[in-house]
PATIPA-895407 format. One line per 8 residues: number of its first residue (from 1); their letters; for each residue x, y, z negated of C-alpha. Coordinates in steps of 0.02 Angstrom, whole numbers, plus 50000, padded with zeros to 5 digits. Example, Ala and Ser with C-alpha at 12.3 -4.5 7.8 and 13.67 -1.06 7.14 Angstrom:
// PATIPA-895407
1) as) 50615 49775 49610  50684 49947 49643
//
This chain:
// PATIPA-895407
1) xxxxxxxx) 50990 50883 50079  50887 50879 50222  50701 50941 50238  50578 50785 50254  50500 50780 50399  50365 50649 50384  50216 50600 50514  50076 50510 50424
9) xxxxxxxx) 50079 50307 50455  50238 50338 50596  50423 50286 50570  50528 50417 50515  50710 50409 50542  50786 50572 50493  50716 50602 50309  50832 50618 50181
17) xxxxxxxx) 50835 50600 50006  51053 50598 49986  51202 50569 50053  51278 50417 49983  51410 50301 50048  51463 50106 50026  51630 50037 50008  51610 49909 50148
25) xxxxxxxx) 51623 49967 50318  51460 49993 50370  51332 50148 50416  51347 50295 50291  51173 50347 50280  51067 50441 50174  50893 50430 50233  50712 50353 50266
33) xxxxxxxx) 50739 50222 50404  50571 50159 50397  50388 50197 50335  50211 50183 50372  50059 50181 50285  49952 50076 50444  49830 50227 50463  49882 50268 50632
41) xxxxxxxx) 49892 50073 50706  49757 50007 50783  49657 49866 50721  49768 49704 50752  49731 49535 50758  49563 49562 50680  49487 49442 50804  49626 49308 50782
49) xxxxxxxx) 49665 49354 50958  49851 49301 50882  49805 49164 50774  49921 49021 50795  50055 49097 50822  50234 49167 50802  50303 49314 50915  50480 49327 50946
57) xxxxxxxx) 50629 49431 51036  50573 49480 51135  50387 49518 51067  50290 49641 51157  50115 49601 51051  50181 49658 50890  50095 49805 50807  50135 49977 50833
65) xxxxxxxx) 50317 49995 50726  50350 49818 50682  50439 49699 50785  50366 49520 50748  50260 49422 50668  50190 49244 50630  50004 49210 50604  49977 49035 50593
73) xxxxxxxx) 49805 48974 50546  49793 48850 50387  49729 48660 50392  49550 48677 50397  49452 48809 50504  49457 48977 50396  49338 49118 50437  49457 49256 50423
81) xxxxxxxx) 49631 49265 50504  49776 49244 50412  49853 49431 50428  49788 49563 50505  49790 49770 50520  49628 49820 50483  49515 49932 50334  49504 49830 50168
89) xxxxxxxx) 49356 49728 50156  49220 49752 50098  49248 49947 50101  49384 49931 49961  49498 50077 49990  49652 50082 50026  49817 50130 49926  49779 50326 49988
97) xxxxxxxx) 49605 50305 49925  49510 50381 50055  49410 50225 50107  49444 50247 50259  49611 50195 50287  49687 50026 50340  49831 49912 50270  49903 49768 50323
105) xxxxxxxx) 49764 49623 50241  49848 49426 50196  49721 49304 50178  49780 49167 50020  49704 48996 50075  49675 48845 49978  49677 48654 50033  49679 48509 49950
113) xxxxxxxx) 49831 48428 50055  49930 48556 50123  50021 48638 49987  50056 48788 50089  49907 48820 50223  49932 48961 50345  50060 49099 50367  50050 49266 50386
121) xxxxxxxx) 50218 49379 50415  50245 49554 50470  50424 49591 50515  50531 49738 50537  50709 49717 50645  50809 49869 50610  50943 49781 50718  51079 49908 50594
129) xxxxxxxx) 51158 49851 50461  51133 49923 50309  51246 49892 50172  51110 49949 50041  50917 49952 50057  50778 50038 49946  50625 49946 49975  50417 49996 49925
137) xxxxxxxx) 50247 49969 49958  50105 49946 49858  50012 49785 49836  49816 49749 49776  49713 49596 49769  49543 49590 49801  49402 49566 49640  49418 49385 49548
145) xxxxxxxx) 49577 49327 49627  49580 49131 49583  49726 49043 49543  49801 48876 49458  49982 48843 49363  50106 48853 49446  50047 48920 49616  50144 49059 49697
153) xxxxxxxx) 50140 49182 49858  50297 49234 49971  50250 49429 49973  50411 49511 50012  50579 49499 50114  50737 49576 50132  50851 49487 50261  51012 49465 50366
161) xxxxxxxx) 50964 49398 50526  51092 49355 50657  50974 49428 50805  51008 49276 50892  50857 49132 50912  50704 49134 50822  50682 49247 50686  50569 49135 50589
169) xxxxxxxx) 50668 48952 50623  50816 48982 50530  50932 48819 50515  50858 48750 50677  50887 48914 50817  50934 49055 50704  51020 49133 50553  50924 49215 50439
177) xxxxxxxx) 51048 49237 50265  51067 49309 50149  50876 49340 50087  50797 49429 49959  50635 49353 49905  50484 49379 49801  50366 49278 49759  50190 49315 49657
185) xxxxxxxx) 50087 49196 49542  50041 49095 49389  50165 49038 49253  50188 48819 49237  50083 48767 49111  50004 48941 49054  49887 49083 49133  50016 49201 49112
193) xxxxxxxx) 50049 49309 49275  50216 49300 49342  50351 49341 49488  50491 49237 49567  50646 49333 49630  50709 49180 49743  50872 49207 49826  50976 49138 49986
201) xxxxxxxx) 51163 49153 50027  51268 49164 50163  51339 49091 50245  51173 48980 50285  51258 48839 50357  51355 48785 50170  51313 48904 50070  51135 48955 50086
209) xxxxxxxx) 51047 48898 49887  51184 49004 49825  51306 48849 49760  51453 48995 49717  51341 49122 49652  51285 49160 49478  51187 49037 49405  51034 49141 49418
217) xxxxxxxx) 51028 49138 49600  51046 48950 49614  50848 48921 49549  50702 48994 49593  50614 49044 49435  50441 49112 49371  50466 49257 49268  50298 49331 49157
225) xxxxxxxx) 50251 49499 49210  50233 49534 49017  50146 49417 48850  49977 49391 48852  49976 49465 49041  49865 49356 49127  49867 49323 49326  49701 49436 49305
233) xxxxxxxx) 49767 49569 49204  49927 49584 49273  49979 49568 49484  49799 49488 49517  49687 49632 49448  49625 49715 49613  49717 49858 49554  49862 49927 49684
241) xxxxxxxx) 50023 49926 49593  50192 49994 49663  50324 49874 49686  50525 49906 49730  50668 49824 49762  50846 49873 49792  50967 49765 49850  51160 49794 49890
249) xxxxxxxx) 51290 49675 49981  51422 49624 49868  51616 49634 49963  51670 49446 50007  51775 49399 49873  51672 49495 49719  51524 49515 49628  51475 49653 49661
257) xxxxxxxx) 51321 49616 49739  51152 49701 49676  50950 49644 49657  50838 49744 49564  50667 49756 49557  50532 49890 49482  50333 49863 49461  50256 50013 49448
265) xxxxxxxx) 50414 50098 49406  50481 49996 49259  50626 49899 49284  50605 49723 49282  50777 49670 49340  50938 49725 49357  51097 49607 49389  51253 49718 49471
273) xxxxxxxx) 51352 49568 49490  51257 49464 49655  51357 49358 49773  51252 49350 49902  51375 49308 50039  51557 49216 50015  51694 49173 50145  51631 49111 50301
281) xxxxxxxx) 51476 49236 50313  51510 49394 50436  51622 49540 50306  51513 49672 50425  51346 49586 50358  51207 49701 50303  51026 49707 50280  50949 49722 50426
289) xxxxxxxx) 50790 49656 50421  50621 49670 50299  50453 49558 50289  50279 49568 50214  50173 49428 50168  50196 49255 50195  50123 49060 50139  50072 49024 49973
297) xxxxxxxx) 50054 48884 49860  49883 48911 49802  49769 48767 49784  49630 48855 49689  49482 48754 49766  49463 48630 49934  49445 48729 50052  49435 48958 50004
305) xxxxxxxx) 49494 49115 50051  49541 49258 49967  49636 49407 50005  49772 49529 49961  49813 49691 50034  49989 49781 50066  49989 49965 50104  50148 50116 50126
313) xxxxxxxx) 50288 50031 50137  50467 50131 50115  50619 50077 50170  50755 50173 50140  50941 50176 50130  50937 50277 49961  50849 50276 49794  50660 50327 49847
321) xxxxxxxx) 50611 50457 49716  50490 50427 49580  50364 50567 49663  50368 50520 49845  50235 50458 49929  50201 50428 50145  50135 50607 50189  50147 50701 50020
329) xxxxxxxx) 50097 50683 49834  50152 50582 49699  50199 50432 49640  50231 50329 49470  50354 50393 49329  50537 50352 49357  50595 50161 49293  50612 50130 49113
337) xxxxxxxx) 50688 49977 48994  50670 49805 49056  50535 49733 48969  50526 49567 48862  50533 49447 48992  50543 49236 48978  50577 49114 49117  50539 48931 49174
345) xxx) 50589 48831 49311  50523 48836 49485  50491 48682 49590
//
């Protein structure tokens, strides 16, 4: 065990929780490989100075510890950009609670046309593969989030990216498979709150919905966050709630893949037996790649804004422990029981 050596809102690269090793042949790491909390970046994109836009390889406007990004403005003309680095607003404080701190701010927007207005996507290139990744940050909404059935948000990635083309194109210039993706929002038919683990395969060119996998990776589906939870009482409360996922590459040839995912330290799903990639995808294939934020499909009123925050990320190539927290202190209790969740269909 090594002694953590942490600097407040910096990367850290040499922090270790264990030693642990995978059975593919792949780095045998135990340790922190990313983190920051966005105290120490300056204010980006604030004056949608990169509105419009995508940045890729090689991208030299990104913030400080992140690699790319894609800010593209919505249909009509919004007031706010659509991501930016930047204090809360309206003087909400961040996850550290100081008031003074910053996080990285996604602006929802609703239109009556466009089903998904405006993008906003933070990315972090690790350009290593990883054959296991433990993933956290903490997510709030602001006061009186709207929403309507069946609308959802792409919040957070975990990727393979070939690190060839553009990072954001996939099938047209690049290869961007297998994924790990979650999605926020608001039950068909109900109120209820809800979450969408939505999942891509390798190899992207035949095999990319997951056709071999487990029939639970072939549809995207909305998943309640708990009965009688509302969108409001639940992910939507303008509370910040701690969310993680861990994901493992299965061997070509088994399932042996793993997703799970934690809110606020209770297990909300655990399947050991993935297939995220099958012959034809790369045997050395690991995660290299995560991503905050994203488009939603959110058509809460004709033309709005509203906005959710996303603050101390973790990534890490071991399980992140229950008390740790960017700079010191603690966190939520360790996971417990799954609880009793139900599922519908998705799009």
């Amino acid at each position: 065990m090594l002694k953590s050596i942490v600097r407040k809102g910096m990367v850290c690269q040499i922090v270790a929780f264990a030693f642990s090793c995978s059975l593919l042949a792949l780095p045998c790491q135990g340790a922190v490989i990313f983190e920051t909390t966005f105290d120490s970046n300056a204010d980006w994109n604030a004056s949608k100075q990169y509105e419009g836009n995508e940045c890729i390889d090689p991208c030299t406007t990104a913030p400080t510890n992140w690699t790319n990004y894609r800010v593209v403005d919505g249909s009509g003309s919004w007031t706010n950009p659509t991501g930016s680095i930047r204090k809360l607003p309206g003087s909400v404080a961040d996850h550290s609670g100081t008031g003074t701190g910053k996080g990285y701010v996604v602006y929802n927007e609703s239109h009556p046309v466009d089903n998904w207005p405006g993008d906003s996507e933070l990315v972090k290139n690790l350009h290593t593969e990883y054959p296991e990744i433990y993933f956290r940050a903490w997510m709030r909404t602001q006061p009186g989030w709207q929403s309507v059935t069946g609308a959802s948000s792409k919040i957070f990635r975990i990727e393979h990216f070939d690190q060839t083309g553009n990072i954001f194109a996939n099938f047209s210039t690049g290869d961007m498979s297998p994924i790990a993706l979650l999605l926020f929002g608001q039950m068909g038919g109900s109120t209820q709150g809800a979450y969408v683990p939505a999942f891509r395969c390798a190899p992207q060119s035949s095999n990319y919905y997951c056709t071999s996998a487990p029939s639970y990776m072939q549809n995207d589906i909305f998943t309640t966050l708990g009965t009688a939870k509302t969108v409001t009482t639940s992910w939507a409360d303008g509370n910040w709630h701690q969310y993680d996922i861990h994901v493992k590459m299965n061997t070509i040839g088994s399932n042996n893949g793993v997703f799970e995912f934690s809110v606020d330290g209770t297990l909300m799903v655990s399947r050991t037996d993935a297939q995220w990639k099958v012959s034809g995808a790369g045997a050395g294939d690991g995660w290299n790649t995560i991503s905050i934020g994203g488009n939603s499909n959110n058509s809460f009123a004709t033309q709005a804004e509203q906005w959710y925050a996303i603050d101390d990320v973790v990534v890490s190539t071991t399980p992140i422990p229950a008390g740790y927290t960017i700079g010191g202190g603690t966190t939520p209790a360790s996971p417990s029981a799954p609880p009793n969740a139900t599922g519908s269909g998705h799009q």
